[in-house]
N, C-alpha and C positions, 0 to 999 in steps of 0.2 A: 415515376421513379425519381429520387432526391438525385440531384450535381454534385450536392459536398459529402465528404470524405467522410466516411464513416467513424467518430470518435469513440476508443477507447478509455475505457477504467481498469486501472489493473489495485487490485486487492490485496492488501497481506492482512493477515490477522495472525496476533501475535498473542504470545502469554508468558512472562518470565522467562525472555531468551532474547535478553536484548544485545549480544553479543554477534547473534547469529541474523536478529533481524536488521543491524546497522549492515550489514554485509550485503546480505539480500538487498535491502533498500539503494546502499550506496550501486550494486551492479545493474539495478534498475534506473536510475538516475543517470548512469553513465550510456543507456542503451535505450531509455523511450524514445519515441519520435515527437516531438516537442508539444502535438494537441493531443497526448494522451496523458490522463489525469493519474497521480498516485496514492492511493489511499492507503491508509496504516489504520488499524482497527488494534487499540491496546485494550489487551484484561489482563495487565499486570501487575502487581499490587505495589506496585514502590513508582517514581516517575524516570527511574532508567533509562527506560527505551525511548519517551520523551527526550529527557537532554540529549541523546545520541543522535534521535533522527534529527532535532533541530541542529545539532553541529553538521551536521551534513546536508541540511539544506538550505542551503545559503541563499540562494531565488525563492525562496517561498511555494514550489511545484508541491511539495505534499502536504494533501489534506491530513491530520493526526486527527483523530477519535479515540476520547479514554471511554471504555463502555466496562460498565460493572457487572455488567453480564456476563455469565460466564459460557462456557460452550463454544464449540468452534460453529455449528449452525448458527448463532445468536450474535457469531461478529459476523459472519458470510452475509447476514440479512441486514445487519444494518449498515456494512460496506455498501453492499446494494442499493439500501436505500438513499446513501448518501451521493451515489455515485450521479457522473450526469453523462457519462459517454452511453453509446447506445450497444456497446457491446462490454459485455465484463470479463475481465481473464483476472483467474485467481491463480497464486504460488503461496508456497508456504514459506513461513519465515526462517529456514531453514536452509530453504534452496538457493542454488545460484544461478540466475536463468542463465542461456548461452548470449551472449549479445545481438545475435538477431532473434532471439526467439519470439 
């Protein structure tokens, strides 16, 4: 059995809601625990939610992926695959998590 702490990826995938996903994003940002990673999965068609999330991430914590693909399975899979922590927790772009959640 491994000593270190088990790392998280937490996932959003998003699609033309970049109002809602700066929100989501920013109350993730204020509530990870510092070795857990934040992935943005966009299939938006304009760079919106790009300029947003980079106004809000000012350290560089999240990973952005623009994927042409569309589908919400089609971002969830290659969140996945981009991620590196050993556990994945997905929210929607939508949600506000609770600060411990």
């Amino acid at each position: 059995m491994s000593s270190q702490p088990l790392r998280a990826s937490v996932i959003v995938c998003t699609r033309d809601r970049t109002e809602s996903c700066r929100d989501t994003v920013e109350r993730l940002l204020g509530s990870r625990p510092p070795d857990c990673e934040l992935i943005v999965v966009d299939q938006s068609a304009d760079e919106s939610t790009r300029t947003a999330i980079s106004a809000l991430d000012r350290s560089g914590v999240v990973v952005y992926l623009k994927s042409d693909r569309r589908g919400l399975s089609a971002a969830r899979n290659q969140g996945a695959a981009a991620a590196r922590g050993s556990l994945l927790l997905f929210t929607d772009d939508d949600c506000l998590p609770d600060p411990d959640w």
